[in-house]
C-alpha positions in Angstrom: 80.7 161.1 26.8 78.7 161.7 23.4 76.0 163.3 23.4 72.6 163.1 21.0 73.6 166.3 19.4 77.0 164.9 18.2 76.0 161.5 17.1 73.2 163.2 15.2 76.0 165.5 13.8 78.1 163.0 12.7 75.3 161.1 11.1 74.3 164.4 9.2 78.0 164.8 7.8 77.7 161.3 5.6 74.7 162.1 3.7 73.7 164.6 1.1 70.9 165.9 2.6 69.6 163.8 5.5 66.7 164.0 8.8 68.3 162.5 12.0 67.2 162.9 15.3 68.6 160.9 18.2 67.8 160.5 21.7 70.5 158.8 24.0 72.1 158.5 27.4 75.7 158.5 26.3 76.4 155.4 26.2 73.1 154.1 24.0 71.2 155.8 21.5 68.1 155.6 19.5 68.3 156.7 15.6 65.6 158.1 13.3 67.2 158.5 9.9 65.7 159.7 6.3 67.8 160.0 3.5 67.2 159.7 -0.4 70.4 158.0 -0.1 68.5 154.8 1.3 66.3 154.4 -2.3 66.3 151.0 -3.6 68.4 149.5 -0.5 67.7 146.7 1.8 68.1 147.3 6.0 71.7 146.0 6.3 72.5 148.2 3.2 71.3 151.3 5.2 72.9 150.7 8.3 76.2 150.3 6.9 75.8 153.6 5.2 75.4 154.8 8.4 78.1 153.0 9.9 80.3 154.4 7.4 79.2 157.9 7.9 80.2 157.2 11.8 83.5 155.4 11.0 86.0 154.6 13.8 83.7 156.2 16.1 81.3 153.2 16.0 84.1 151.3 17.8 85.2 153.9 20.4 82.6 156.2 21.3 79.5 154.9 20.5 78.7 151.7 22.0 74.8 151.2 21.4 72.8 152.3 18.6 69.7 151.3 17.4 68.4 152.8 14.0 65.2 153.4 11.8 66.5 153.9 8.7 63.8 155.1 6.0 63.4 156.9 2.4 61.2 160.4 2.5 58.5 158.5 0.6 58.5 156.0 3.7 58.4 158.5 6.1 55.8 159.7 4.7 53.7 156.5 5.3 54.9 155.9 8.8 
């Protein structure tokens, strides 16, 4: 079973320099993401950055996640 701490982990490893926490039960997870690489991209364009960090393991290990996606600046605001 995955774990918060590996998702998170895995999201980390596709961005530069990104801020993930994740909250889960293993099967479904919760997402807060900030990256500089999300500047100047729409919602879908984010989450399939993420996706692509996650690769095949979207399919077979994770089977629920729901994301926030923001920029620092937007963080910042929230």
């Amino acid at each position: 079973m995955v774990t918060p701490e590996q998702l998170k982990n895995w999201i980390e490893t596709g961005f530069e320099s990104a801020d993930v926490s994740v909250e889960g039960d293993g099967h479904h997870f919760e997402a807060i993401i900030i990256a500089n690489e999300f500047e100047g991209k729409s919602r879908i364009q984010r989450h399939q950055l993420v996706y692509a960090a996650l690769g095949d393991k979207m399919k077979a290990e994770v089977h629920a996640l729901s994301m926030k996606t923001l920029t620092p600046s937007e963080a910042q605001t929230d």
